[in-house]
N, C-alpha and C positions, 0 to 999 in steps of 0.2 A: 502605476507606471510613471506619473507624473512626477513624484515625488523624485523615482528613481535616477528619470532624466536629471531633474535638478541638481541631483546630488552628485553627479557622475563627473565632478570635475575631482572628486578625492584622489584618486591613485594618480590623477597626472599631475594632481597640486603637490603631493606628498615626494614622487618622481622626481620632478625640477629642482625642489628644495635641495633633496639629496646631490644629485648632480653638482650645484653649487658647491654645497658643500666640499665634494670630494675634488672638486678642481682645486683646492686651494687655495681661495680668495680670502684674503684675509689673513692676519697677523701669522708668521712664519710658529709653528708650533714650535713648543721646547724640546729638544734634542735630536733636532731634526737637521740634515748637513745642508750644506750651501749650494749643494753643485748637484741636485738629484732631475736636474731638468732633462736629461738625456733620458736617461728609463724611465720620467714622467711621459717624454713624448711620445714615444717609442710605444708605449702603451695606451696610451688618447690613441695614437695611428693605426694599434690594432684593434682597437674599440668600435673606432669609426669604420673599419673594417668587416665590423661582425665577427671578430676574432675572439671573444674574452680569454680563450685557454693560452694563445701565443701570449696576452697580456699579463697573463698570472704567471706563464717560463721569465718573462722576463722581470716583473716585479718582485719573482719570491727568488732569481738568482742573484738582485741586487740587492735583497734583503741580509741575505746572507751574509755581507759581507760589512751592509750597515742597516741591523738589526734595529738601530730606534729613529729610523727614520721613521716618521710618523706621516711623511705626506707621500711618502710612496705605498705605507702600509696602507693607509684611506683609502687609493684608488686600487690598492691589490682589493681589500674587503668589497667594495666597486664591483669588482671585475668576477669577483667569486660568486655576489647578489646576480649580477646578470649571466652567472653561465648556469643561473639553478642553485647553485651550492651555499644554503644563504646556512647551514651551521659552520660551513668555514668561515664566509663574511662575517658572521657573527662575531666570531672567535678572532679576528683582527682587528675589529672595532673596540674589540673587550682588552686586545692589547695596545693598543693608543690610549687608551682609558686609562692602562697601570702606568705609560709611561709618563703621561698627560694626566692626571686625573680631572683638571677642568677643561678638558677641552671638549668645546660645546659641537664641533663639529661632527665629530666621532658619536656623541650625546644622539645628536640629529639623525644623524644613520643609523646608528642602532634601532631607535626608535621608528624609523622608517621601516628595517626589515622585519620587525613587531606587526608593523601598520600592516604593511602587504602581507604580511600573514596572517590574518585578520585579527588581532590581538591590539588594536585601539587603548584599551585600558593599560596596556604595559607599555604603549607608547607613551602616554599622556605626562605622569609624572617625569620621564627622562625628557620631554621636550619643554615641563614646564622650567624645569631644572633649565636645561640648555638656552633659554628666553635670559636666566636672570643672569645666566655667565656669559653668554653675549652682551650683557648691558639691553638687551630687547632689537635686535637685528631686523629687519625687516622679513628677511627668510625662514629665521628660527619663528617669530613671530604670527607670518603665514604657515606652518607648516602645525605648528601647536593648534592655531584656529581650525585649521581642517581637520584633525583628529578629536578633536572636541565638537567641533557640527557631527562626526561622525558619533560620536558616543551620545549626541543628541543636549550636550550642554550647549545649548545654544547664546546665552548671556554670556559665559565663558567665552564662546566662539566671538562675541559682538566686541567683547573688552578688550581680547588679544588686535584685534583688528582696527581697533580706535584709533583714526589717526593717523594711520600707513598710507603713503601716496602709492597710486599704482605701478606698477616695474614698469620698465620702459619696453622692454621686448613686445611684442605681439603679440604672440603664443602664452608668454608667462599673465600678460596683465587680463587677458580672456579667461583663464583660469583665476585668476585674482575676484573678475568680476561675478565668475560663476558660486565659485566661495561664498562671496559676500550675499547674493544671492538665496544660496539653498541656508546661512545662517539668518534674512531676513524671514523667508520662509519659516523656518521652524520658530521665530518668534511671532508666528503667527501675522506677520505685514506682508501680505499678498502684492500688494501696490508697490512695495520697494524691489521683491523679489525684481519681480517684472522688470522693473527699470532698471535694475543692476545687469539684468538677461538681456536688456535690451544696449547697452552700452556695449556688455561684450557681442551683439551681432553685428554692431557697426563697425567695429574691426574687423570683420570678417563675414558679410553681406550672402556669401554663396555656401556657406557649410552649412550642409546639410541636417546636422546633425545640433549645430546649435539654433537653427532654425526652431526645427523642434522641441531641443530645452525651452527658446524662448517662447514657444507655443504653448507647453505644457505651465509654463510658469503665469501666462495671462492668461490661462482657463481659470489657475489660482484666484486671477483678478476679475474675473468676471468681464474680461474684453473679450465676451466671445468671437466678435466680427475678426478682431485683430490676429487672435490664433489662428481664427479656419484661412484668412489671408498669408499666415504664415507655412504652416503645413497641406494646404490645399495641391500647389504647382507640385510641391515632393512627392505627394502621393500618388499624383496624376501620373508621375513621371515612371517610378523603380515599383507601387503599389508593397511597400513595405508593413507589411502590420500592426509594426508600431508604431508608424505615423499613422496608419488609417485610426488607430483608436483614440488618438490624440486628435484628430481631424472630428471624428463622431462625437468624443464630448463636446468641441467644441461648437460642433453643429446644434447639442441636445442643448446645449445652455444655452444658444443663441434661438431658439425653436424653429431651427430651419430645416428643411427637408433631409430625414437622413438615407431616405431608401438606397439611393444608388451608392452611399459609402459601404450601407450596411452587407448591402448585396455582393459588392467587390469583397468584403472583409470576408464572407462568408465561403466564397468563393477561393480563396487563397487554396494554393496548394501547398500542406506541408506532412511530413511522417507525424502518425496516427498523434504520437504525445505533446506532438506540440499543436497539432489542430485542438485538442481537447481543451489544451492552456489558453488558445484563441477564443473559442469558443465561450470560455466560462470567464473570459478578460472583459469581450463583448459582452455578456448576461451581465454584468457584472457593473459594467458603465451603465448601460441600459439602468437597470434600480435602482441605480445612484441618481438617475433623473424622475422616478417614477414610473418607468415602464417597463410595468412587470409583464403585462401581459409577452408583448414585444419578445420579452428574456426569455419568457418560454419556453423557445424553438432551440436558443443556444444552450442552456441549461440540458436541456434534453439531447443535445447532439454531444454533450460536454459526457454525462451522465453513461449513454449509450458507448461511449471510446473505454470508458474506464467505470466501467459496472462494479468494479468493487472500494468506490473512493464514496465516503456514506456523506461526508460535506457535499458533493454534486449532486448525492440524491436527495438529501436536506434541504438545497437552497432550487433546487426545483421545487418542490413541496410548498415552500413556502414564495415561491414566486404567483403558483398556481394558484396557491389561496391570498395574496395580496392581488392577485387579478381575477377573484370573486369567479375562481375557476373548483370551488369544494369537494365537488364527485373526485375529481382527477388529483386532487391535493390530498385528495385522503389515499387513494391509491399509491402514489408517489410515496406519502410518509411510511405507509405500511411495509410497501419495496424497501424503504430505506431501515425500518426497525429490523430487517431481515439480513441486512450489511451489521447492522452494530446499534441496540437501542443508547439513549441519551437523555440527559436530564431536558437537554433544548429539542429534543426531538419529542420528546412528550408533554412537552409546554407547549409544542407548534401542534399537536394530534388535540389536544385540549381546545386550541383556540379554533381547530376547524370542525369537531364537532357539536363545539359552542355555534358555530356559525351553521352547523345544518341542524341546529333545533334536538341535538342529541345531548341532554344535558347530563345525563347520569353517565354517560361514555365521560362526556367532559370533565368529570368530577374527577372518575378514576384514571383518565391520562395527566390531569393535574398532579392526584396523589402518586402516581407513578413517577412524576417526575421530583417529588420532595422526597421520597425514599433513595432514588438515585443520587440526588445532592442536596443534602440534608442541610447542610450547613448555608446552603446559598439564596438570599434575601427573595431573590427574584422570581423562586418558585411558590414559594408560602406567601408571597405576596398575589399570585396567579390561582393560586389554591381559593383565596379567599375572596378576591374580585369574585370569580364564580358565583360564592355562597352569596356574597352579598347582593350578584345582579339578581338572583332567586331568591333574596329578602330569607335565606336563610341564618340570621344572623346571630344564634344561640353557636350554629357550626361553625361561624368563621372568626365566632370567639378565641371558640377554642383552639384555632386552626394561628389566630394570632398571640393566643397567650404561649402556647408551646414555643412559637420564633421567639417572642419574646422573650423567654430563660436562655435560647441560644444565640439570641442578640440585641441583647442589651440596649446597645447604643444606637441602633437602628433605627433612623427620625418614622424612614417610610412605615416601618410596621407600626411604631406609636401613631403616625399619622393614621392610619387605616385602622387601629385598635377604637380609636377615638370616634371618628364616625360611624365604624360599627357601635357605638353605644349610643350615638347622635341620631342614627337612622333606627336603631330599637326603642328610642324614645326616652335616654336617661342624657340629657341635656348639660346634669352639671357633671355627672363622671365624663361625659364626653368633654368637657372645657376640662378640666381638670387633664384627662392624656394629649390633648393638643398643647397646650401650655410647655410642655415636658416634652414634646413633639418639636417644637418651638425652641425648646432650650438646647435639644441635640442636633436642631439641622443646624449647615455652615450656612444657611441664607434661610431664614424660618419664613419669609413671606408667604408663602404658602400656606403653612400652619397656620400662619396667624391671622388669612383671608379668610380660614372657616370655622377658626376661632370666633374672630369677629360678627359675621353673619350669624354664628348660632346666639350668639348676647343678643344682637339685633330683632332675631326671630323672637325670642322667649316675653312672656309679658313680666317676669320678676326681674327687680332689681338686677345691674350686669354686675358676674363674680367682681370681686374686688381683685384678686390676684391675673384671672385674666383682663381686666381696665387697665392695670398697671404693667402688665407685660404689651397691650397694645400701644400705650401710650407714650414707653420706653423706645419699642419703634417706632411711632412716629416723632419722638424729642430728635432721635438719632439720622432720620432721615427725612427731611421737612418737606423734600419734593414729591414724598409719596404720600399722592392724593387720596389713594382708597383707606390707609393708615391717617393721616389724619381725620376723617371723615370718621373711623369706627370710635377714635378717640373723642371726639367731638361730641358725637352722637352721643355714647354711650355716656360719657360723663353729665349728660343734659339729661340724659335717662333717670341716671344715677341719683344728682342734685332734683331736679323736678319730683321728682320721689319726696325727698326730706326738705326740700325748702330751702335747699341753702344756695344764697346768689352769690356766693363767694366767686366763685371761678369763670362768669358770665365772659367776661370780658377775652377769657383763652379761649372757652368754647365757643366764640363766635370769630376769632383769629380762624381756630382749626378749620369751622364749617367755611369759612370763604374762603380760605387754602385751598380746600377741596373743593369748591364749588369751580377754583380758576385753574385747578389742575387736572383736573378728569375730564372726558369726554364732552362735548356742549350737552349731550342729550340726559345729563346726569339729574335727576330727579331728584334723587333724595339729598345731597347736598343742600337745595334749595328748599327741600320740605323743612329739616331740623329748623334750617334758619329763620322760615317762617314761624314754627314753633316758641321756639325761644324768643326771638320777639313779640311776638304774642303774651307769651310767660312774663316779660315787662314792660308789657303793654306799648310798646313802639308801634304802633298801630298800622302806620302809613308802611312801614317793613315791612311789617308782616302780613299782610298784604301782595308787597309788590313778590315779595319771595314765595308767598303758596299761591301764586296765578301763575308765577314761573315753574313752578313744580306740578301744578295742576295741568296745564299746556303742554309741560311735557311729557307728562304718564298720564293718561285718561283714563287707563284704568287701575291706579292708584284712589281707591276708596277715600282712605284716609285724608288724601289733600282735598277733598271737593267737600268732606265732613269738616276738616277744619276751617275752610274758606269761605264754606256756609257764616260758622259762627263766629268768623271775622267781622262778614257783611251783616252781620245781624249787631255786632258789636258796635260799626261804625254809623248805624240806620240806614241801611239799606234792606232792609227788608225781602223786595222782590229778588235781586241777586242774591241775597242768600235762600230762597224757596229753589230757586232754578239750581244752584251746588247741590242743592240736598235730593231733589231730582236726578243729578247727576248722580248723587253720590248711594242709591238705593240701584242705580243700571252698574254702575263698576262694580258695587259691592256681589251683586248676581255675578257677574262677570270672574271675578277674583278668584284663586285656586285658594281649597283651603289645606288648610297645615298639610295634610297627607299629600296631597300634588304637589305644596311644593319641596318636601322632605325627596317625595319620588325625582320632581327633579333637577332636586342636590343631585343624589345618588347619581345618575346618569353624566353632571359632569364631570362629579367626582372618578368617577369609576375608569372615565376617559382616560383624568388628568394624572390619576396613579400610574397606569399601565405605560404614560408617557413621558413617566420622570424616569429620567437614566439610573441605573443600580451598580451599587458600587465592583 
C-alpha cells in the first residue's frame, strides 16, 4: 500500500501535462488560422461546464470549415478523452500528427491516452520523441519522467527530471514533488523520498491524503515517530483503512502499542470481499514486522471469507508454522493441498514435518515438491538440506548431481554439492566444487568463507588453486578482513611447509590487515602472527601476539602449546610449564574434527536455506 500511495501522483501528473498541452501554450502550430479564439473559448466554457459533448458540436462544426486547424483539433481530441471516447481522441491527435508531423504537443497527448489506458510502454517512446522536439520542455519533460517511474525505469525517471525548477502553481509543483519522490523511492533513497513528500505537504498542510503519502513514505525511512504523527489525527478522525494500516506499520516499526489500532482495523465495517482484502493487508503487515503469531487471527478471518483462494490458505499455514504453531500449520497446509497442491506448498509441508520430528514425511513432501517444479533451484536445494541435516549424504549427492545437469550455472547447488563432499569427508573434491562455486557466484564470498575454513581445517598442504582464488579476493578487496586472514594464513601454511621465506613480508601485511579489521575478539589473526614470528625468530612478537591470541581463546589448545615453547625459548621456564598446563585443560576441552564438521553443517544448513534464489 505504501508503495501505491507514493506512486499515486501519476494520472494527475500525466492529466496537467496534457491539459497544458491542449491549451495551446506555445509556438502557434503549422497550418493552423489566426482567429480560432471564439470556438477555442466557447469550448473551454463548455468544459468548464462539464459539458464535453456541446464542446465537441461546436469544435467539429468549426472544423469543418477549417479542417487543419490543428489547435482546435487538440482541444476537440480534449474533449473526446474526457467524454470517454479516447478512439476518437485518438484519431484527432493522429491527425495533427499528419498535418504536424513534429508537433510534440499532439506527441504528449497521444501518449497520454496510451498512459491512462494503461499502456506506459506505448507512451514512453512518443514522449521520449516529444522531449527531443520540444528542445526538453519542462512539461513534456515531467510527463516522460512519470511514465518511466511508471514502467519502473527509475534512472530514466532521475535523468528526465535533472534540473527542472518546480511549476509555479500549487497543485502542479505538489504533483512535481510527489514524482520526484515515488522516482527517489524506487531508486531505492528512502530519505529523499520522504523529503521530497514532505516539501509537497508544506503546500498543503490539511490534505488528507497527502498526509498519508507522506506517512507512508517515512515508514520508507524508518521515521516511525514522524508517520504515526502524521496519519494518527486522520485516523482518529474518518477511521479509514487505509490510513489505519499505514498508522499500524508505523506503530510496528516504531514498537509501540498497536492493540487499539489493530482492534479499530479489525473492526471496520465493509462487504464480505473487501473485509477479506483488509484482513490479509493486516496479516500481512503484521509478518513484515515478525508477528506471525499476531497474523494468525487475520489470515484466518481472510481464509474463512474466501475458502477457495489457496494463497490465504498457504500463508496461514505458514504463519502458523513461523509461530511455532505445527499441529495447526499442518492442518492448515493440508486444507490448503485440497484448494490446489504447489511446489511452495510442499516445500512449506516439508519444513513442518521437518519441525515435528517426522522426517520421512519430510523427505517425500520435499520430493513432491521437486516433481512439481523441476526445474526450480529452490526445491532440490530443500530436498537436500534435509538429507544433509540426517547426514544422509551419498542421497543428497545424488539429489545435487541431478540439479546440477539441469543447472549448470547454479553457484547455490555447486555450493551445497561441495560441502556435501566437505561433510562426507573428501576435503579436496570438496575445495575443488567451491572454487567453481566461487567462480559462478556474482559475489563468491560465501564460497570462498568455506573454502577457506576447510584449507584451514585440513593438516596437508592448502590446494594451490584454491590459495590463489582466495588470494585473488583478498588482492581485490583489501578491506575484507576474514579474506585477507585465509590468504595470510594459508600462504604461511603453505611456505612454513617447504621453507621458503620469500613472501614473509606480505604474509604478515595480510595477518595485521586482518588482525585491524575483524572483530577485537579475533583470535586467530593474532595466532598465525605469533607463528610466523616465531618461524623468524622475532621473539619479543611472537610473544606479544600468542598472549594476545592465548587471552583471547582459552580454549584454543594450539596457542597455549605454542606460547609454552615461546617461554621455553626465551628461558622462562616456569611460564611455559603453566601454557602447557593450560594447554593439556583446552586440549580436553576442544571438539574434535567430527563436532566440529557437525558444526559447520548446522551453520551451514542455516545459511543456505537463507540465501535468496533466483
Amino acid at each position: 500500500m505504501r508503495t501505491n500511495l507514493l506512486r499515486c501522483f501519476a494520472a494527475s501528473s500525466a492529466c496537467f501535462v496534457i491539459i497544458l498541452s491542449v491549451l495551446g501554450r506555445g509556438v502557434r502550430n503549422q497550418g493552423a488560422r489566426s482567429e480560432p479564439s471564439s470556438p477555442l473559448a466557447q469550448a473551454h466554457s463548455s468544459l468548464e461546464r462539464g459539458n464535453p459533448e456541446e464542446a465537441i458540436q461546436t469544435l467539429s462544426s468549426y472544423l469543418q470549415n477549417y479542417p487543419r486547424d490543428t489547435s482546435v483539433r487538440m482541444l476537440l481530441g480534449e474533449a473526446f478523452a474526457i467524454a470517454g471516447q479516447s478512439d476518437r481522441a485518438e484519431a484527432e491527435f493522429q491527425r495533427v500528427l499528419q498535418i504536424t508531423p513534429n508537433n510534440y504537443f499532439a506527441l504528449a497527448a497521444l501518449a497520454g491516452l496510451h498512459d491512462r489506458a494503461g499502456h506506459p510502454e506505448k507512451a514512453e517512446p512518443m514522449l521520449a520523441r516529444a522531449v527531443k522536439l520540444s528542445h526538453g520542455t519542462r512539461q513534456t519533460r515531467t510527463q516522460w519522467a512519470a511514465v518511466l517511474a511508471r514502467l519502473h525505469r527509475y534512472k530514466g525517471a532521475e535523468s528526465a527530471l535533472a534540473g527542472l525548477p518546480p511549476p509555479s502553481s500549487r497543485e502542479e509543483r505538489i504533483a512535481f514533488y510527489r514524482l520526484k519522490g515515488s522516482v527517489a523511492l524506487g531508486l531505492g533513497n528512502p530519505s529523499a523520498a520522504a523529503a521530497e513528500m514532505e516539501k509537497a505537504l508544506l503546500l498543503k498542510p490539511n490534505d488528507v491524503g497527502l498526509n498519508v503519502a507522506t506517512a507512508a513514505a517515512e515508514v520508507h525511512s524508518n521515521n516511525w515517530q514522524r508517520a504515526a504523527r502524521l496519519v494518527g489525527p486522520a485516523y482518529s478522525l474518518n477511521h479509514d483503512p487505509g490510513i489505519g494500516l499505514v498508522l499500524l506499520e508505523a506503530q510496528l516499526g516504531g514498537s509501540d502499542d498497536v492493540k487499539q489500532t489493530l482492534e479499530s482495523l479489525r473492526a471496520t465495517s465493509l462487504p464480505p470481499e473487501e473485509t477479506a482484502a483488509l484482513h490479509q493487508r493486516i496479516a500481512e503487515v503484521l509478518t513484515t514486522y515478525g508477528q506471525f503469531s499476531e497474523s494468525i487471527e487475520d489470515f484466518k478471518k481472510a481464509a474463512e471469507l474466501e475458502p477457495e483462494r489457496a494463497d490465504l490458505a498457504f500463508n496461514l499455514a505458514l504463519a502458523q508454522f513461523k509461530a511455532g504453531h505445527l499441529g495447526e500449520a499442518l492442518v492448515s497446509a493440508d486444507k490448503c493441498r485440497e484448494v490446489g497442491d504447489s511446489a511452495d506448498l510442499e516445500d512449506l509441508l516439508g519444513d513442518i514435518q521437518e519441525g515435528r520430528g517426522d522426517n520421512l514425511a519430510a523427505v517425500r513432501s520435499y520430493q513432491a515438491a521437486v516433481a512439481l517444479a523441476p526445474a526450480e533451484e529452490k526445491y532440490r536445494v530443500s530436498l537436500a538440506v534435509e538429507l544433509i541435516r540426517h547426514k544422509s549424504f551419498e542421497a543428497a549427492k545424488v539429489v545435487l548431481k541431478q540439479a546440477e545437469e539441469l543447472l549448470p550455472s547454479s553457484w547455490r547447488i555447486q555450493l551445497a554439492l561441495g560441502m556435501v563432499e566437505f561433510f562426507a569427508g573428501s576435503d579436496e573434491q570438496a575445495s575443488r566444487i567451491l572454487v567453481h562455486a566461487a567462480d559462478l557466484a556474482p559475489e563468491p564470498f560465501t564460497a570462498l568463507g568455506y573454502l577457506g575454513d576447510i584449507q584451514m581445517d585440513q593438516a596437508a598442504v592448502p590446494d594451490p588453486v584454491a590459495l590463489d582464488r582466495l588470494c585473488q579476493y583478498a588482492d581485490h578487496h583489501p578491506k575484507e578482513g576474514k579474506m585477507q586472514f585465509y590468504c595470510g594464513a594459508l600462504t604461511l601454511k603453505r611456505d612454513y611447509t617447504s621453507g621458503d621465506r620469500a613472501h614473509i613480508d606480505d604474509i604478515v601485511r595480510r595477518l595485521q590487515a586482518a588482525a585491524n579489521l575483524l572483530p577485537k575478539d579475533n583470535a586467530p589473526s593474532h595466532c598465525e602472527l605469533g607463528k610466523i614470528y616465531s618461524w623468524v625468530e622475532q621473539w619479543a612478537r611472537a610473544r606479544q601476539e600468542m598472549e594476545v591470541c592465548a587471552r583471547m581463546d582459552t580454549d584454543l589448545a594450539e596457542s597455549h602449546y605454542r606460547l609454552a615453547k615461546i617461554y621455553q625459548h626465551i628461558g622462562q621456564p616456569e611460564r611455559a610449564r603453566q601454557e602447557m598446563k593450560l594447554y593439556d585443560a583446552a586440549a580436553q576441552r576442544q571438539a574434535d574434527e567430527n563436532a566440529r564438521r557437525d558444526e559447520t553443517m548446522k551453520t551451514f544448513l542455516y545459511k543456505i536455506q537463507n540465501i535468496p534464489h533466483r
